[in-house]
PyMOL Python script that loads the backbone (N, CA, C, O; Angstrom):
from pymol import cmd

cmd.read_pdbstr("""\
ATOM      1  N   UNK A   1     108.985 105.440 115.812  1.00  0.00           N
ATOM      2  CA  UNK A   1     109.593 105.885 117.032  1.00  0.00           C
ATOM      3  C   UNK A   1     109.712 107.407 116.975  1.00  0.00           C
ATOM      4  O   UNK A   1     109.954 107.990 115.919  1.00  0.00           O
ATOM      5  N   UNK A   2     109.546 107.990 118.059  1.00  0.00           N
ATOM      6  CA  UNK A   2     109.653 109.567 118.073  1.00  0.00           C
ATOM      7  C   UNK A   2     110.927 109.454 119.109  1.00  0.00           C
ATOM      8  O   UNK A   2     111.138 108.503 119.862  1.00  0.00           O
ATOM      9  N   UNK A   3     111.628 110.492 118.992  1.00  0.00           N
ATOM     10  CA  UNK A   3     112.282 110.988 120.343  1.00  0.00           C
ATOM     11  C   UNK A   3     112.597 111.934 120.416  1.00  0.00           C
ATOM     12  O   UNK A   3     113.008 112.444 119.375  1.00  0.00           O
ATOM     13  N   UNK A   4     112.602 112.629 121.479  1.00  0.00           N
ATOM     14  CA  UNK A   4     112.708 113.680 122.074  1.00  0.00           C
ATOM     15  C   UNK A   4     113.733 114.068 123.857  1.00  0.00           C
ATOM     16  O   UNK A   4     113.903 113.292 124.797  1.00  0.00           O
ATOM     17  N   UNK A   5     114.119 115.244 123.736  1.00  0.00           N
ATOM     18  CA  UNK A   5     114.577 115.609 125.268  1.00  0.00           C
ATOM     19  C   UNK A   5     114.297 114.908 126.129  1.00  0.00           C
ATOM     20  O   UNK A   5     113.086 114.688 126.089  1.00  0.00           O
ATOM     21  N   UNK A   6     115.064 114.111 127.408  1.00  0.00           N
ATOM     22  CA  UNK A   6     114.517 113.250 128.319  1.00  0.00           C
ATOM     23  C   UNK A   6     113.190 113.751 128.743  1.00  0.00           C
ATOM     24  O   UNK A   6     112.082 113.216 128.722  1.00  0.00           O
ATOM     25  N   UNK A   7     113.864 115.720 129.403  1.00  0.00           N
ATOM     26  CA  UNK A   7     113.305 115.999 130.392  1.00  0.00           C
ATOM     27  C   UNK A   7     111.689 116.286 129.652  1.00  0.00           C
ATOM     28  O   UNK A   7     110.763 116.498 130.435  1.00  0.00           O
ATOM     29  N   UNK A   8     111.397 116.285 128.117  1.00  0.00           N
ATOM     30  CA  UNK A   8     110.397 116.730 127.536  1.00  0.00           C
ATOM     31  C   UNK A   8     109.707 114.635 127.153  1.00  0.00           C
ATOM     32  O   UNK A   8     109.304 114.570 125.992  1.00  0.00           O
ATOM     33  N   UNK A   9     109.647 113.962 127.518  1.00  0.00           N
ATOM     34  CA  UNK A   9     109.163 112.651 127.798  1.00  0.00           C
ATOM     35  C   UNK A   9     107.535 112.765 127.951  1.00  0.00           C
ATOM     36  O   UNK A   9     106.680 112.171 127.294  1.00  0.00           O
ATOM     37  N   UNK A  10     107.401 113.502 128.785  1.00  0.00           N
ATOM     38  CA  UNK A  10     106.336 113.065 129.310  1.00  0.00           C
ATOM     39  C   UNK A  10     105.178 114.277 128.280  1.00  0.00           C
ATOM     40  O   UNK A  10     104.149 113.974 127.677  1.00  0.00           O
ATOM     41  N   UNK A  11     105.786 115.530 128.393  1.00  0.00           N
ATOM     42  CA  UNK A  11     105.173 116.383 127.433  1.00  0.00           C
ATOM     43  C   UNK A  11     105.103 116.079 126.185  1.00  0.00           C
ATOM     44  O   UNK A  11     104.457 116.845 125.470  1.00  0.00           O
ATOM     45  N   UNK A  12     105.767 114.838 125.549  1.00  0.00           N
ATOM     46  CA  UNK A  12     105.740 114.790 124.328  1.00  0.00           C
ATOM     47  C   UNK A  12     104.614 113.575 124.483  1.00  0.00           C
ATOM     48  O   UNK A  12     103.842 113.472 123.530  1.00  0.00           O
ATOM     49  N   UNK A  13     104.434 112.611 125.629  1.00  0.00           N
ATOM     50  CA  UNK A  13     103.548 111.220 125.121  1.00  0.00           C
ATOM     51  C   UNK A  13     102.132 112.246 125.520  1.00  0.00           C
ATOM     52  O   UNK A  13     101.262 111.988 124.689  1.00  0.00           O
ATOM     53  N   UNK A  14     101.701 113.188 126.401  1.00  0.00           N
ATOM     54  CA  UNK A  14     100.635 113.856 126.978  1.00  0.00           C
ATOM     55  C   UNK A  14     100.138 114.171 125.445  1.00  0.00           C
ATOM     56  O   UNK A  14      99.159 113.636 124.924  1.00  0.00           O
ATOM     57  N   UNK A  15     101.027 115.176 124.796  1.00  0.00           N
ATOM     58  CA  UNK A  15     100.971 115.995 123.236  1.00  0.00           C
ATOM     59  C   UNK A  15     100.186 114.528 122.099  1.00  0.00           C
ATOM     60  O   UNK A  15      99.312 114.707 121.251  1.00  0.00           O
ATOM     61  N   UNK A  16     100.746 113.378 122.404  1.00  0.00           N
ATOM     62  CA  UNK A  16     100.393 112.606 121.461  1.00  0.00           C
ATOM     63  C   UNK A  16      99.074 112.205 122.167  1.00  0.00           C
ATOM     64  O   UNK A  16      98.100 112.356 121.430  1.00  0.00           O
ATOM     65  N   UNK A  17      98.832 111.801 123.222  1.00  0.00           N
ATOM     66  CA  UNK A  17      97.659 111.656 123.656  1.00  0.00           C
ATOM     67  C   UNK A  17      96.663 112.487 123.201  1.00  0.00           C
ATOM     68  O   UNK A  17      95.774 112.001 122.502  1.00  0.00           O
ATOM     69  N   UNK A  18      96.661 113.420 123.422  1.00  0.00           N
ATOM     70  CA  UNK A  18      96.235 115.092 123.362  1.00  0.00           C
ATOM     71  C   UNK A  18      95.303 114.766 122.050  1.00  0.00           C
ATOM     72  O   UNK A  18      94.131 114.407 122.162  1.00  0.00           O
ATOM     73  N   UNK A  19      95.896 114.916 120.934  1.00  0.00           N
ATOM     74  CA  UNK A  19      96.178 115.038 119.901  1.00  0.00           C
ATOM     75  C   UNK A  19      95.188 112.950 119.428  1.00  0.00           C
ATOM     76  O   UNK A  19      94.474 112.870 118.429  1.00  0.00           O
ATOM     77  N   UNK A  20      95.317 112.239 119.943  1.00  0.00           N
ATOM     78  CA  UNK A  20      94.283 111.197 119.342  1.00  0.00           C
ATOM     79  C   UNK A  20      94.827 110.305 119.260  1.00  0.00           C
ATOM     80  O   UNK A  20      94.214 109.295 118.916  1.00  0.00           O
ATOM     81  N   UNK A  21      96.649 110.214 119.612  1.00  0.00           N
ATOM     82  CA  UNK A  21      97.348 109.502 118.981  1.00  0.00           C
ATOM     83  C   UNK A  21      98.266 109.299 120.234  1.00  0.00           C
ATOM     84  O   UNK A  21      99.185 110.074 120.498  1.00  0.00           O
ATOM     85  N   UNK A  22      97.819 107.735 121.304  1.00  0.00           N
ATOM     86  CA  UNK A  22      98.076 107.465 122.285  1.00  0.00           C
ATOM     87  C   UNK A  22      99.285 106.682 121.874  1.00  0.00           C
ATOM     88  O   UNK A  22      99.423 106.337 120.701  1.00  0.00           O
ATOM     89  N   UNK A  23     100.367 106.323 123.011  1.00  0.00           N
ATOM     90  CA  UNK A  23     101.395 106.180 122.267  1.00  0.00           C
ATOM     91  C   UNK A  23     101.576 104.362 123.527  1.00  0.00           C
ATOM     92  O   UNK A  23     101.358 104.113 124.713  1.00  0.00           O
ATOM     93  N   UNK A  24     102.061 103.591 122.347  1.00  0.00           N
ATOM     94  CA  UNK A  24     102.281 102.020 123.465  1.00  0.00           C
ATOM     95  C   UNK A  24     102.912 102.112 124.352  1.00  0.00           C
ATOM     96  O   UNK A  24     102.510 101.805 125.475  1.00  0.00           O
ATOM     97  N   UNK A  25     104.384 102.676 124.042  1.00  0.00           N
ATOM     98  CA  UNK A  25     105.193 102.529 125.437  1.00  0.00           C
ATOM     99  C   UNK A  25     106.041 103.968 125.211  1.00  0.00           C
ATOM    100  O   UNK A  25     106.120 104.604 124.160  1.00  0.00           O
ATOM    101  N   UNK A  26     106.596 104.264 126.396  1.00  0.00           N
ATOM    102  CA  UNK A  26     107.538 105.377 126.597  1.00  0.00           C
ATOM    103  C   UNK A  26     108.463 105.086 127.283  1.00  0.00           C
ATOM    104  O   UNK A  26     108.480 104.245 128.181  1.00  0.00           O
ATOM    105  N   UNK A  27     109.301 105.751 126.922  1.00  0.00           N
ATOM    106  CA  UNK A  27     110.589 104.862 127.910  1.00  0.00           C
ATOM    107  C   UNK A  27     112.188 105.775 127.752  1.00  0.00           C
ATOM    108  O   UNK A  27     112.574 105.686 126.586  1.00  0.00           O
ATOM    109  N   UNK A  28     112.734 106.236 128.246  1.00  0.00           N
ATOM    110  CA  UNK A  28     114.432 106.846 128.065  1.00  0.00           C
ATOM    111  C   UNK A  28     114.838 106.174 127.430  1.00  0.00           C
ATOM    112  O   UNK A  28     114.178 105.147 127.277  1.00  0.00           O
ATOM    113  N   UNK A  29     115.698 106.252 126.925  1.00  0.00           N
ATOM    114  CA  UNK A  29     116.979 105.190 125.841  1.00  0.00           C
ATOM    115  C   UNK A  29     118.344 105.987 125.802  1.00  0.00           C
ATOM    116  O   UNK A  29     118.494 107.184 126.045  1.00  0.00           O
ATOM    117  N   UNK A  30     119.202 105.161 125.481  1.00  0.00           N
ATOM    118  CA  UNK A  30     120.634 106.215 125.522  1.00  0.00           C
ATOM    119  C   UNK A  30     120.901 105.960 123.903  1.00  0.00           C
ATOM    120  O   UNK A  30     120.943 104.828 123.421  1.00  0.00           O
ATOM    121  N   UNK A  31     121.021 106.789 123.380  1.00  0.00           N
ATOM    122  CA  UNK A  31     121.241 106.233 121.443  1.00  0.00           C
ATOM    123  C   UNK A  31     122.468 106.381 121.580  1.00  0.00           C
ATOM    124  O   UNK A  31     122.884 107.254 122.341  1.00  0.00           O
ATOM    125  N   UNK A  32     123.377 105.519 120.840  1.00  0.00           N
ATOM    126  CA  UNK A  32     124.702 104.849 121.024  1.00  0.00           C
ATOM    127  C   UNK A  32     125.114 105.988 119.558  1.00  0.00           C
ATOM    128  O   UNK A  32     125.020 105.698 118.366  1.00  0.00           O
ATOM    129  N   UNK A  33     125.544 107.212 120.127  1.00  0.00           N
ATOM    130  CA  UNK A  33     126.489 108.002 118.998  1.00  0.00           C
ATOM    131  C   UNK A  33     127.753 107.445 118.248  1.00  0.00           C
ATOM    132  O   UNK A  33     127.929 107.793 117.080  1.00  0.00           O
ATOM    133  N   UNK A  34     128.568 106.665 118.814  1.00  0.00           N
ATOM    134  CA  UNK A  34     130.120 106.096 118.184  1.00  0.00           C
ATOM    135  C   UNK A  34     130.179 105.251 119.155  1.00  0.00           C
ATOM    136  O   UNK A  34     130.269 105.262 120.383  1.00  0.00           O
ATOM    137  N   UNK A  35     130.069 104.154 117.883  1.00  0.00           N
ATOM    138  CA  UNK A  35     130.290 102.838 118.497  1.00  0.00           C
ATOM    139  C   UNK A  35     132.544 102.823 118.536  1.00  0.00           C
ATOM    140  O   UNK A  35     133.432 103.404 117.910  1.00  0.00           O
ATOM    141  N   UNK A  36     132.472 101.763 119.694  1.00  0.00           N
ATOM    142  CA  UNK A  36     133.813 101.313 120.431  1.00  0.00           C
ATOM    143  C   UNK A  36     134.068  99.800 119.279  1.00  0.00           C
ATOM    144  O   UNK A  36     133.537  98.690 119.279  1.00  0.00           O
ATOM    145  N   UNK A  37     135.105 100.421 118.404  1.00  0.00           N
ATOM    146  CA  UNK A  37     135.860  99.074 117.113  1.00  0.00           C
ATOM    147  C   UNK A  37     136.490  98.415 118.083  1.00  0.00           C
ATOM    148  O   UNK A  37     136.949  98.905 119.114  1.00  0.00           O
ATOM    149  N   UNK A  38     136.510  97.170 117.708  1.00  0.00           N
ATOM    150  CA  UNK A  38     137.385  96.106 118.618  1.00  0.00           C
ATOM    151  C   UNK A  38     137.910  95.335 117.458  1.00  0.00           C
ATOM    152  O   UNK A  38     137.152  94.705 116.720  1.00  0.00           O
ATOM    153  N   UNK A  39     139.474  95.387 117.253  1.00  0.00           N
ATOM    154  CA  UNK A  39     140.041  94.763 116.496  1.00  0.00           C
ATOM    155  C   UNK A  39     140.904  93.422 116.851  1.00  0.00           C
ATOM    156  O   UNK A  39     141.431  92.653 116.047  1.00  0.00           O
ATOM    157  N   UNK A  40     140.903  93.353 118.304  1.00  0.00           N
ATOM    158  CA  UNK A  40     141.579  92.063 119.007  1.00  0.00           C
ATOM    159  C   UNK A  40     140.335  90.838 118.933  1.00  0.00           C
ATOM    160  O   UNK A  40     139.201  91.032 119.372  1.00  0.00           O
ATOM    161  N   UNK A  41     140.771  89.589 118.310  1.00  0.00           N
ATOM    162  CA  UNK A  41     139.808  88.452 118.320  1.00  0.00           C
ATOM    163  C   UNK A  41     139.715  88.347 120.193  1.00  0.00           C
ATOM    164  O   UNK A  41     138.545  88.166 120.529  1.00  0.00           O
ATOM    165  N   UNK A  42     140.595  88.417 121.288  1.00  0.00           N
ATOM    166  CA  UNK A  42     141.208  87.831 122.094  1.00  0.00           C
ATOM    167  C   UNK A  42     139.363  89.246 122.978  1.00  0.00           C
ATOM    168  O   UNK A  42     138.250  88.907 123.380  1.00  0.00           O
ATOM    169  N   UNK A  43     139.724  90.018 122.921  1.00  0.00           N
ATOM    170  CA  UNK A  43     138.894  91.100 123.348  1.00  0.00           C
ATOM    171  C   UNK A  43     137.397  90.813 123.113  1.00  0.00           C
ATOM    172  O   UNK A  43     136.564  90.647 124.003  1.00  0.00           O
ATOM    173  N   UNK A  44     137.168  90.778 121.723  1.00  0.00           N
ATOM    174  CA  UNK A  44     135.788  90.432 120.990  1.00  0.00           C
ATOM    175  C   UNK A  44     135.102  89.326 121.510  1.00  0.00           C
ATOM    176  O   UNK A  44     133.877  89.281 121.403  1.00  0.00           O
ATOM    177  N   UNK A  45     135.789  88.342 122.112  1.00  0.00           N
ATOM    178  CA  UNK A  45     135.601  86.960 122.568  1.00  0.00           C
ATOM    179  C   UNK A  45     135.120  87.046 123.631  1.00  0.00           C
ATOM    180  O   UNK A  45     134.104  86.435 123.962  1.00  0.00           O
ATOM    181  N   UNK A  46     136.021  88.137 124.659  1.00  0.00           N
ATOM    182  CA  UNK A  46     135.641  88.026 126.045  1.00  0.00           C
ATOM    183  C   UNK A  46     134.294  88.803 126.718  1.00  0.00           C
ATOM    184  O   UNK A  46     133.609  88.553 127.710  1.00  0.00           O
ATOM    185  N   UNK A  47     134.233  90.389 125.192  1.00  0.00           N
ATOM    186  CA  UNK A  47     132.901  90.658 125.508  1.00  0.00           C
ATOM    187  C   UNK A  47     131.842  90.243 124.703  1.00  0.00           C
ATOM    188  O   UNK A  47     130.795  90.880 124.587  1.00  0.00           O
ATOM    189  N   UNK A  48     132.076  89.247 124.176  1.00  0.00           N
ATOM    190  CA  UNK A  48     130.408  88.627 123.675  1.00  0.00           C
ATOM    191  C   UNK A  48     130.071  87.487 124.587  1.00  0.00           C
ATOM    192  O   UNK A  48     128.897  87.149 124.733  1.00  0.00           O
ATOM    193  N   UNK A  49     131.139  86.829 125.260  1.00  0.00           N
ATOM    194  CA  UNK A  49     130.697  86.329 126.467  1.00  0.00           C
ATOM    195  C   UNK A  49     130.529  87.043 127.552  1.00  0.00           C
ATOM    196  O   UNK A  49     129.739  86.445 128.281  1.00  0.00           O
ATOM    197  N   UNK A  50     131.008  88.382 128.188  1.00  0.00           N
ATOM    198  CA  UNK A  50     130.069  88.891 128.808  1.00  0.00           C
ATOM    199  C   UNK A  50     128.384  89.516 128.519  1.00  0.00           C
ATOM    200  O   UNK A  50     127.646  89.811 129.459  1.00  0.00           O
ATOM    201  N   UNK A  51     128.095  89.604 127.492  1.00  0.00           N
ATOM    202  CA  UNK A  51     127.323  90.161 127.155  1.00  0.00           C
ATOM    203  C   UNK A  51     126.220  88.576 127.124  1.00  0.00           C
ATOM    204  O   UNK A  51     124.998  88.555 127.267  1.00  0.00           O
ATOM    205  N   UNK A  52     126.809  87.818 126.976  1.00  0.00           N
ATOM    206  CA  UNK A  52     125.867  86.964 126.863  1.00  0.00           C
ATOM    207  C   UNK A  52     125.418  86.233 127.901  1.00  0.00           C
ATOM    208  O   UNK A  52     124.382  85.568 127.882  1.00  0.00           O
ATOM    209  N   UNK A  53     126.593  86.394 129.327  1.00  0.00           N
ATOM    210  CA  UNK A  53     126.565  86.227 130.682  1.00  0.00           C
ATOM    211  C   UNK A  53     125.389  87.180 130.720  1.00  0.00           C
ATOM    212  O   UNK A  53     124.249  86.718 130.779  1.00  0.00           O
ATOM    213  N   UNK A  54     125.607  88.499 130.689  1.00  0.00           N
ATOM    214  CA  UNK A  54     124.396  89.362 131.237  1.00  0.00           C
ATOM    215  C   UNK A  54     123.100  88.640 130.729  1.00  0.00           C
ATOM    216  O   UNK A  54     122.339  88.005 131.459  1.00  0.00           O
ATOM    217  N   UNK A  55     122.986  88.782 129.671  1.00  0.00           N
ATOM    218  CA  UNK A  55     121.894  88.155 128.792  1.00  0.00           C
ATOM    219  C   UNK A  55     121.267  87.179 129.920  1.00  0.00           C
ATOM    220  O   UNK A  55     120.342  87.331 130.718  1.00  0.00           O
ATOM    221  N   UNK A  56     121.852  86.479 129.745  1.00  0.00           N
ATOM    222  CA  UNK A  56     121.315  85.253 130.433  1.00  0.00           C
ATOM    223  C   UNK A  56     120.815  85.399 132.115  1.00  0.00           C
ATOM    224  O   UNK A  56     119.971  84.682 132.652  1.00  0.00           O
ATOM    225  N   UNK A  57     121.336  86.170 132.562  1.00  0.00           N
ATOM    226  CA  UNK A  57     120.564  86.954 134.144  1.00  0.00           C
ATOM    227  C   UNK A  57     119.573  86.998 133.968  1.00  0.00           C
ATOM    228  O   UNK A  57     119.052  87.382 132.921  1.00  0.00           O
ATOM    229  N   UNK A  58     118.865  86.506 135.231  1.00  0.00           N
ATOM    230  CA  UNK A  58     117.161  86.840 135.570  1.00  0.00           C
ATOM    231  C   UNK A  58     116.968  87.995 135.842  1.00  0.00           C
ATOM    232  O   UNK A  58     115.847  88.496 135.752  1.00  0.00           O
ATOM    233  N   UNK A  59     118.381  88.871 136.362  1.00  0.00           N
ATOM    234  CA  UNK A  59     118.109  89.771 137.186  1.00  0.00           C
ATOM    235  C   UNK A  59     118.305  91.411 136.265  1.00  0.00           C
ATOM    236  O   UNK A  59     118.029  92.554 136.629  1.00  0.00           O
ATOM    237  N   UNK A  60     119.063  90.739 134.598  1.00  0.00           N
ATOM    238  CA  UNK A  60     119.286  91.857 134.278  1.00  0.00           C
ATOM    239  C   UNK A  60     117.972  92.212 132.778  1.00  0.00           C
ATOM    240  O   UNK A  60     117.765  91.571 131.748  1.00  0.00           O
ATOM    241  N   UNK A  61     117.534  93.094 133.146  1.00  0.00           N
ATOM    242  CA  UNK A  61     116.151  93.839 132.097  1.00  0.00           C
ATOM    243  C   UNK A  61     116.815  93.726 130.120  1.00  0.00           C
ATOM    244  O   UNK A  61     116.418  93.189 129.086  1.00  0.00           O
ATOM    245  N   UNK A  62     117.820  94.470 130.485  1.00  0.00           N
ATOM    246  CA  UNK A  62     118.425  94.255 128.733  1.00  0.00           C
ATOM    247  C   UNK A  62     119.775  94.821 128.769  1.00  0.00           C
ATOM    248  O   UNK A  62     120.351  95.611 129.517  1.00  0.00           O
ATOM    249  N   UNK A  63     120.113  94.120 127.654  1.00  0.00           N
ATOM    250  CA  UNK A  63     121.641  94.711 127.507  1.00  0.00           C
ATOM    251  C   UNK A  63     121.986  95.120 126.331  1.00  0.00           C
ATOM    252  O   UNK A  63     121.736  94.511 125.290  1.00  0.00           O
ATOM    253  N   UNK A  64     122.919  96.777 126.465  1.00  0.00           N
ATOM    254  CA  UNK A  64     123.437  97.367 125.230  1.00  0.00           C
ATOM    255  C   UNK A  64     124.284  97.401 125.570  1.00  0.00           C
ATOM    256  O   UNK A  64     124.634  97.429 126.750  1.00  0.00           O
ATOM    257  N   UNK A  65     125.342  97.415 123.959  1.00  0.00           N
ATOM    258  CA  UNK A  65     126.765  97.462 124.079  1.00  0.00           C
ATOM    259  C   UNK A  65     127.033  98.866 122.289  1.00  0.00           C
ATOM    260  O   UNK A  65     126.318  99.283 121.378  1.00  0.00           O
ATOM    261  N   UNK A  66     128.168  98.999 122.648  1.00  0.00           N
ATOM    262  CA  UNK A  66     128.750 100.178 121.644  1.00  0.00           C
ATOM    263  C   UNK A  66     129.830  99.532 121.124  1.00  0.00           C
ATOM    264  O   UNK A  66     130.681 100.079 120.423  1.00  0.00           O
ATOM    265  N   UNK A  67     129.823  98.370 121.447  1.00  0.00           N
ATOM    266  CA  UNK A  67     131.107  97.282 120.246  1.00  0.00           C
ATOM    267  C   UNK A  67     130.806  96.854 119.310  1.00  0.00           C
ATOM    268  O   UNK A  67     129.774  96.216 119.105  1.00  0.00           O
ATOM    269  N   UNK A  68     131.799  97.164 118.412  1.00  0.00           N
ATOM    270  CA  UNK A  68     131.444  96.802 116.853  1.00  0.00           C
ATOM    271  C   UNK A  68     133.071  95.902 116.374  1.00  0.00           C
ATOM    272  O   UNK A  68     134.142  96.050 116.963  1.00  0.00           O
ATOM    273  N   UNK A  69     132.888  95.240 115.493  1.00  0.00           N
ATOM    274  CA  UNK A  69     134.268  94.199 115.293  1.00  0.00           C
ATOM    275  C   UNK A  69     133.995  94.276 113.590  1.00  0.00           C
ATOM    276  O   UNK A  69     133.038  94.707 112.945  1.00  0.00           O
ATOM    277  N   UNK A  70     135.130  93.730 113.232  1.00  0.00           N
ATOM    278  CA  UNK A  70     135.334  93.496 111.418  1.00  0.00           C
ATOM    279  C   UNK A  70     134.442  91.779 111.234  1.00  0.00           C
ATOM    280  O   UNK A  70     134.541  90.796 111.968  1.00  0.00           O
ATOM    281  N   UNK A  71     133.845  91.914 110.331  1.00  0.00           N
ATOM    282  CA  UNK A  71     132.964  90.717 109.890  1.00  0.00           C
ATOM    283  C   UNK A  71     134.047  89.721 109.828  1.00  0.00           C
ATOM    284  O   UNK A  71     133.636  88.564 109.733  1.00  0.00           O
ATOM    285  N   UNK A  72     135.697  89.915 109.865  1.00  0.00           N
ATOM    286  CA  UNK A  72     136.549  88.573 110.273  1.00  0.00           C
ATOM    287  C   UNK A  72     136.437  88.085 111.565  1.00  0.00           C
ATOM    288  O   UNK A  72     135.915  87.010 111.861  1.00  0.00           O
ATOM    289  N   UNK A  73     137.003  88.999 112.445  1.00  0.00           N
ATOM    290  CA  UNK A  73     136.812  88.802 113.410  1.00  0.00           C
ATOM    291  C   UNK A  73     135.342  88.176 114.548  1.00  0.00           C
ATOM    292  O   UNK A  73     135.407  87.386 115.490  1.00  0.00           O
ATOM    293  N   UNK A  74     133.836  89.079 113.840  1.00  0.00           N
ATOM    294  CA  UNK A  74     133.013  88.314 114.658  1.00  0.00           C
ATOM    295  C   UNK A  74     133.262  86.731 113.827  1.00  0.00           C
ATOM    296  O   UNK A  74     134.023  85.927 114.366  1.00  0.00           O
ATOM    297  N   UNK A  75     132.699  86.430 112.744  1.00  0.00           N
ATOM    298  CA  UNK A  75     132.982  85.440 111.955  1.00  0.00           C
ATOM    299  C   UNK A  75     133.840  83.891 112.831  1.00  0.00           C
ATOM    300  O   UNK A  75     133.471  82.718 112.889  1.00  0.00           O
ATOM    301  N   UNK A  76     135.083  84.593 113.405  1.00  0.00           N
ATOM    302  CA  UNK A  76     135.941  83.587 114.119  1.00  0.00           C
ATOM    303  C   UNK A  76     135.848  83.113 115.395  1.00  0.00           C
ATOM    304  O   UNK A  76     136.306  82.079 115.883  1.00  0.00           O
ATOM    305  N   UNK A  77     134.859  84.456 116.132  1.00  0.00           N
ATOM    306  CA  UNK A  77     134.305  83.947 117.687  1.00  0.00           C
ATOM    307  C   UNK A  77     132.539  83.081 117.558  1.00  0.00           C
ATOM    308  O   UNK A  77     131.720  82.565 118.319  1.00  0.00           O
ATOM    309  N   UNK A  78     132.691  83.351 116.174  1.00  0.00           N
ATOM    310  CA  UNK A  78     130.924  82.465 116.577  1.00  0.00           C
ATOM    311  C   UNK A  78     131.245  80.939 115.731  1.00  0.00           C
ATOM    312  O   UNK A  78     130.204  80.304 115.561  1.00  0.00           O
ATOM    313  N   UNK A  79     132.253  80.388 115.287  1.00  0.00           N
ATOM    314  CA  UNK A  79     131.988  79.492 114.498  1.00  0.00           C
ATOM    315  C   UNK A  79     133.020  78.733 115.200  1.00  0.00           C
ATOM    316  O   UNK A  79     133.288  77.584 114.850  1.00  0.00           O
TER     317      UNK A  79
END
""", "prot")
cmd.dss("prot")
cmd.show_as("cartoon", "prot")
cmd.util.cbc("prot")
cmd.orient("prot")
């Protein structure tokens, strides 16, 4: 994976083209700097079922999240 400046996207896949080295896909991304701790089981619960609501949409392309939980806590919402 390379990345680069949004606004430099297109100058950077042209450069790899350029250069011999065509690239599969290109695409924006938002890279998740600090992830959001969730220490409530009661919280953790309600967004892994939203997330899995989205998931499950025809209508939605993909889903990211910036929640992170203690290996107790996921542990107790998946089992």
């Amino acid at each position: 994976m390379i990345t680069s400046a949004p606004e430099q996207l297109d100058a950077v896949a042209e450069a790899l083209k350029t250069a011999g080295t065509p690239s599969e896909s290109q695409k924006l991304m938002f890279i998740l700097e600090s992830p959001m701790f969730v220490t409530g089981e009661a919280i953790a619960v309600r967004l892994v079922r939203l997330i899995e609501a989205l998931e499950e949409n025809d209508n939605v392309q993909s889903v990211h999240s910036n929640f992170d939980a203690s290996e107790e806590v996921l542990a107790s919402i998946s089992g």
